[in-house]
C-alpha positions in Angstrom: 8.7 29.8 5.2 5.5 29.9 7.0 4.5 26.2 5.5 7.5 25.4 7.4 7.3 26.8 10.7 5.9 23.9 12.4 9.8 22.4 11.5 11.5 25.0 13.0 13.6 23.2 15.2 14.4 20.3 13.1 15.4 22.8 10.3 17.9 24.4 12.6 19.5 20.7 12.7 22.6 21.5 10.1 21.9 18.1 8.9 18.4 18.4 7.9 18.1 22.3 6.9 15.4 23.6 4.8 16.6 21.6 1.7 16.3 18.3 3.8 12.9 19.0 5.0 11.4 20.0 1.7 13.0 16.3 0.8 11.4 14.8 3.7 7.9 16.8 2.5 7.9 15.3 -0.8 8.7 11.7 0.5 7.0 8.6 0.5 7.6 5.9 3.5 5.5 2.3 3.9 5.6 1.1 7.2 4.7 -3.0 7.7 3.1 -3.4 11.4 1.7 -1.0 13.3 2.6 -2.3 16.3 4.8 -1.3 18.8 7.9 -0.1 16.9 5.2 0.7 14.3 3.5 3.2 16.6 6.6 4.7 17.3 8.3 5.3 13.8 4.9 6.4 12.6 4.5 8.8 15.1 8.1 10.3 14.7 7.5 10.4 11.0 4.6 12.1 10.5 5.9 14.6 13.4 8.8 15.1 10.8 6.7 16.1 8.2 7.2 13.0 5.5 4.9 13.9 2.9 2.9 10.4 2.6 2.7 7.2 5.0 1.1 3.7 4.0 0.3 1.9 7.4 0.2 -1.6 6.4 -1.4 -4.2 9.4 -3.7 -7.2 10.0 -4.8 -6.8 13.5 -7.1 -4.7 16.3 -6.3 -3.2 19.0 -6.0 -5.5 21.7 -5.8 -4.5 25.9 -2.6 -5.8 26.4 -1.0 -3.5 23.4 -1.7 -0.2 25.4 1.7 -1.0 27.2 3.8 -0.2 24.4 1.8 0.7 21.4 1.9 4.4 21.6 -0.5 5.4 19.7 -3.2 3.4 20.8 -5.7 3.9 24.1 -8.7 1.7 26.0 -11.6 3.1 23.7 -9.5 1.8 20.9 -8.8 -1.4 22.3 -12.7 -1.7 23.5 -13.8 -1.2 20.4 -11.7 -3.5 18.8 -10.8 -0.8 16.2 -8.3 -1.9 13.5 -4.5 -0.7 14.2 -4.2 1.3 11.3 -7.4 3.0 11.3 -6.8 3.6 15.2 -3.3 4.9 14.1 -4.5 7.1 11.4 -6.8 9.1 13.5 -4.3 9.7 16.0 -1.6 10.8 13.2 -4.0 12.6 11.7 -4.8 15.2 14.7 -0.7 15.3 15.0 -0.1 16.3 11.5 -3.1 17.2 9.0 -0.5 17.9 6.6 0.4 14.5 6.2 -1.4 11.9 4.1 -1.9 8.6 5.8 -3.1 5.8 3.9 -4.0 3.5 6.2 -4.3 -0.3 5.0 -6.1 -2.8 6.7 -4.4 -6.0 5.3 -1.9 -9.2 5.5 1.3 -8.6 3.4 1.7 -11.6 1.7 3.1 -12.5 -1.7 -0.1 -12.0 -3.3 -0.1 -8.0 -2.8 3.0 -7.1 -1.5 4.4 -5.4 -4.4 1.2 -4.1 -5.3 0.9 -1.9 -1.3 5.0 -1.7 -0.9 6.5 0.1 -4.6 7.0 3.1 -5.5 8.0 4.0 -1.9 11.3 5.7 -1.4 11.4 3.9 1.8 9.8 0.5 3.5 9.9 0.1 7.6 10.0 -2.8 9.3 7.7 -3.1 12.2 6.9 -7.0 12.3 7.2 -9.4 14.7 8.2 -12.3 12.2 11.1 -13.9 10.1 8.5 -14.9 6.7 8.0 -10.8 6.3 10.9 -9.8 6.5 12.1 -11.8 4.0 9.0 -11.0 2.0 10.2 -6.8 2.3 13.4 -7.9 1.7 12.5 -9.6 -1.9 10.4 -6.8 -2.8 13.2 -4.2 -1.7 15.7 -6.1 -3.3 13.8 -6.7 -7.0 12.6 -2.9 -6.6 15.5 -1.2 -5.6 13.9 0.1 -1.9 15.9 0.6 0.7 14.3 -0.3 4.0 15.0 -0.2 7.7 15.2 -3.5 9.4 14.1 -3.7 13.2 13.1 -5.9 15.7 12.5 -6.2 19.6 11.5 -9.0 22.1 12.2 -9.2 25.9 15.0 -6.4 26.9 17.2 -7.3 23.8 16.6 -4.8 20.3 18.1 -4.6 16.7 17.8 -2.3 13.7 19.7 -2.0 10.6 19.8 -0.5 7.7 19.3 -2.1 4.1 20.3 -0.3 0.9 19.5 -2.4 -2.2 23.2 -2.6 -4.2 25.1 -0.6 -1.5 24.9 -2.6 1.6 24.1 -6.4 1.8 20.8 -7.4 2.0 18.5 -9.0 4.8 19.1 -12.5 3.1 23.2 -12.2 3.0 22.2 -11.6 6.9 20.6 -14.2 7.7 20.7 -16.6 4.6 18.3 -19.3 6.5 14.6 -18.9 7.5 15.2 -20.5 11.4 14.3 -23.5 11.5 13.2 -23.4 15.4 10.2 -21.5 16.5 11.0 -17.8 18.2 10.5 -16.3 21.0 7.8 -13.6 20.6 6.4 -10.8 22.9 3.4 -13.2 23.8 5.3 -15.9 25.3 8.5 -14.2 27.0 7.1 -10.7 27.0 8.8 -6.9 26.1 9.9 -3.6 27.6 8.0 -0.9 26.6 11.6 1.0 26.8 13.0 -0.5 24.2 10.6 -0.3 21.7 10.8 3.0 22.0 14.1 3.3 21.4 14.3 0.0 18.4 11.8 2.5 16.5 12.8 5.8 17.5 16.4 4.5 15.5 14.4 3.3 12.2 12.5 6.9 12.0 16.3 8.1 12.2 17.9 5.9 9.9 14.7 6.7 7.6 15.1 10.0 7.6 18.9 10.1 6.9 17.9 8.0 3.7 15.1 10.0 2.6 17.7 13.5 3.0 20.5 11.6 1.5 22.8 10.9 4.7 25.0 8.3 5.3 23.1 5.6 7.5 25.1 2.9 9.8 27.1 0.4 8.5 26.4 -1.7 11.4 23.7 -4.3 12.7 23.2 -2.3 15.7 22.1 -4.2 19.4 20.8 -3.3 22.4 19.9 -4.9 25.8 18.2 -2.5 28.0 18.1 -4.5 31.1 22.0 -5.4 31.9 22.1 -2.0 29.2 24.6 -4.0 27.0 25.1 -2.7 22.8 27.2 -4.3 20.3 27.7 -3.0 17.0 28.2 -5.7 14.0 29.7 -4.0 10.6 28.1 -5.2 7.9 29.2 -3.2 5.5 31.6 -5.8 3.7 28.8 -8.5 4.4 27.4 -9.4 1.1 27.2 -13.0 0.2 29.0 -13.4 -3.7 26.1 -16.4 -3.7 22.9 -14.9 -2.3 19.8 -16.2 -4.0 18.2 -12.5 -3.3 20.2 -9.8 -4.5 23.3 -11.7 -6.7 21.1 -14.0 -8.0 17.9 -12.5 -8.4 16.0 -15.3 -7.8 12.9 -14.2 -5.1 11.9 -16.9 -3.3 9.3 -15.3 -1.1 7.4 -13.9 -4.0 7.3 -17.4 -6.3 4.6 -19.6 -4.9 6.0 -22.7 -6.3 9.7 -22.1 -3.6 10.1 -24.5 -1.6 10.6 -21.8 0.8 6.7 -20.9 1.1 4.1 -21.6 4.0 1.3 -22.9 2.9 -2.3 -22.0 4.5 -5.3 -24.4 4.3 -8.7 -23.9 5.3 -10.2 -27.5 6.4 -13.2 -28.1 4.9 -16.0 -28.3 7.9 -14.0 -28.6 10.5 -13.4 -24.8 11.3 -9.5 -24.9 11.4 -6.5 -23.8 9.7 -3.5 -25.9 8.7 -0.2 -24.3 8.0 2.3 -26.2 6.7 5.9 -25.2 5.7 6.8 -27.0 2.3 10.6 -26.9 4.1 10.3 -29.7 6.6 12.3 -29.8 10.2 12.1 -31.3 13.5 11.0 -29.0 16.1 12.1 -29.4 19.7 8.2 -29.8 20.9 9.4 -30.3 24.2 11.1 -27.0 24.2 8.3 -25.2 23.0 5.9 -26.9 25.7 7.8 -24.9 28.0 7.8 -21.6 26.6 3.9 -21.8 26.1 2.9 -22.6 29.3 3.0 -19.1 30.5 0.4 -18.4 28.0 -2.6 -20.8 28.0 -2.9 -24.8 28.6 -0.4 -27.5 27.5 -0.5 -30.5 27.2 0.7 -33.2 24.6 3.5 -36.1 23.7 6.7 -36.6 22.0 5.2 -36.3 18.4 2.6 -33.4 18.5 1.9 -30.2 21.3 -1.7 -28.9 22.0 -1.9 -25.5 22.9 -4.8 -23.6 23.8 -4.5 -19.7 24.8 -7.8 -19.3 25.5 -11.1 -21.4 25.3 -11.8 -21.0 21.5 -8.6 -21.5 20.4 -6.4 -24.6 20.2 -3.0 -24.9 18.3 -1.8 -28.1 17.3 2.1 -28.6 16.8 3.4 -31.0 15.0 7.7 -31.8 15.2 7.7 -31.5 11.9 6.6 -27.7 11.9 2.9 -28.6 10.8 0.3 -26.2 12.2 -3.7 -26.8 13.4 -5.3 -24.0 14.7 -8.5 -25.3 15.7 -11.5 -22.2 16.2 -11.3 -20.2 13.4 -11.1 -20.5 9.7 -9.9 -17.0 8.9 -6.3 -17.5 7.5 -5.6 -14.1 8.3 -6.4 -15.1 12.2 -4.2 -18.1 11.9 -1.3 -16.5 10.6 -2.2 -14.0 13.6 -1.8 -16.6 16.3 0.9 -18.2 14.4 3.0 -15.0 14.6 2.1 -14.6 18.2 3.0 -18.0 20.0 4.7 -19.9 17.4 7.1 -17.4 16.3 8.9 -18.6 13.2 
């Protein structure tokens, strides 16, 4: 019992007992972004004692994170350290006795079945449509249940996705939005509420990993006017979805129309991305969301964007991406994420 002393008050949860924690001990959890929800459910799993954790992220540790990534502090952000190596020393003086594996890398379709099987669980800590779908496909054709989440502004969401019992991320939301998001970058977040968005995704990963029932429900939150709604999904699987009726994984086949494509131009030190699945963006629209966050300017085919004075983004109405400043894909996709949205 002594291995388990540091437990002691989670084992006197009826739920969770000895049995549950010696589950939770021998489990296996990947975690995609560790940003701020990723901070948090990382931090509550490894306090819980799950055995092994794969922290899975592309970016550093950046100033304005310290407001909500939990795990993080100003000697991490002024060294530029990367956010899973920052993450795994921290975990790592919480909890020796778990492994942390941390993995400095963009999920993509090239390596994400290689960093995200043979889990018993993946959680979602991203901040864009594309990966979830990706975590979905690999859930889905792997038979991984995963914990859904996601948080902008005051408004939260978090679900749970059980490949074959409840209906996947794709029944959900059958579309890849065709409009660019809001993001945390251009209409900000509560600190609050990503607290609370992952402090629900450790839960609901936990009850998996013990074998308890999870919600049925797409569960919301606004933490400002402090307004929830719950959304059963339980009887919401589509008969027709490509993803987990069909099989057929779009976001793991290169050739789907469904892909973005990333190009590095030759000499010119930019980075084009450009959806294969055309639409007409509302540049307008978007002009105005940007200009809390760097210098707009542009007409009624194309916006220019520039957050800083190395970057400038290029948006074309039909989704068409230039990032001008860097030729680092993984940068581009970066900056993408954080001002375009999806």
């Amino acid at each position: 019992m002594s291995d388990l002393e540091r437990y002691s008050r989670q084992i006197l949860f009826q739920q969770v007992g000895e049995s549950g924690q010696i589950k939770l001990q021998n489990s296996k959890v990947a975690i995609v972004g560790v940003g701020a929800l990723g901070t948090v459910i990382a931090n509550h799993l490894v306090r819980s004692g799950i055995g092994y954790i794969r922290l899975i992220d592309r970016d550093l540790v950046e100033l304005s994170n310290l407001q909500r990534q939990t795990l993080f502090d100003e000697e991490d952000a002024r060294l530029q350290f990367p956010k899973v190596i920052a993450a795994q020393k921290r975990l790592n003086k919480i909890n020796s006795t778990v492994t942390v594996d941390a993995v400095i890398a963009d999920l993509n379709l090239d390596n994400a079945e290689e960093l995200l099987t043979e889990f018993d669980c993946i959680v979602d800590g991203t901040d864009n449509f594309n990966t979830r779908f990706l975590i979905n496909d690999v859930a889905v054709k792997y038979g991984i249940p995963w914990i859904h989440g996601a948080a902008v502004s005051s408004r939260g969401m978090f679900a749970s996705i059980i490949p074959g019992i409840t209906p996947c991320y794709r029944c959900l939301f059958p579309h890849v939005p065709t409009a660019t998001g809001e993001t945390c970058d251009t209409v900000g977040v509560l600190s609050p509420l990503t607290d609370i968005i992952g402090s629900f995704q450790a839960m609901e990963t936990m009850k998996i990993l013990i074998g308890e029932k999870t919600t049925p429900n797409l569960e919301q939150i606004d933490i400002w006017d402090y307004t929830t709604m719950q959304m059963d999904i339980s009887e919401g699987r589509n008969p027709n979805c490509p993803t987990c009726v069909k099989q057929q994984f779009d976001f793991l086949n290169r050739s789907s129309e469904l892909q973005v494509v990333y190009t590095t131009l030759c000499g010119r030190n930019t980075v084009q991305i450009n959806p294969r699945n055309k639409r007409d963006l509302d540049v307008k629209n978007l002009a105005v969301r940007l200009k809390k966050s760097g210098k707009v300017s542009g007409n009624d085919f194309l916006l220019r964007f520039a957050p800083d004075e190395d970057i400038s983004i290029v948006v074309f109405r039909d989704a068409r991406v230039l990032i001008h400043g860097t030729n680092d894909v993984v940068k581009a996709k970066m900056l993408y994420s954080k001002y375009i949205g999806n």
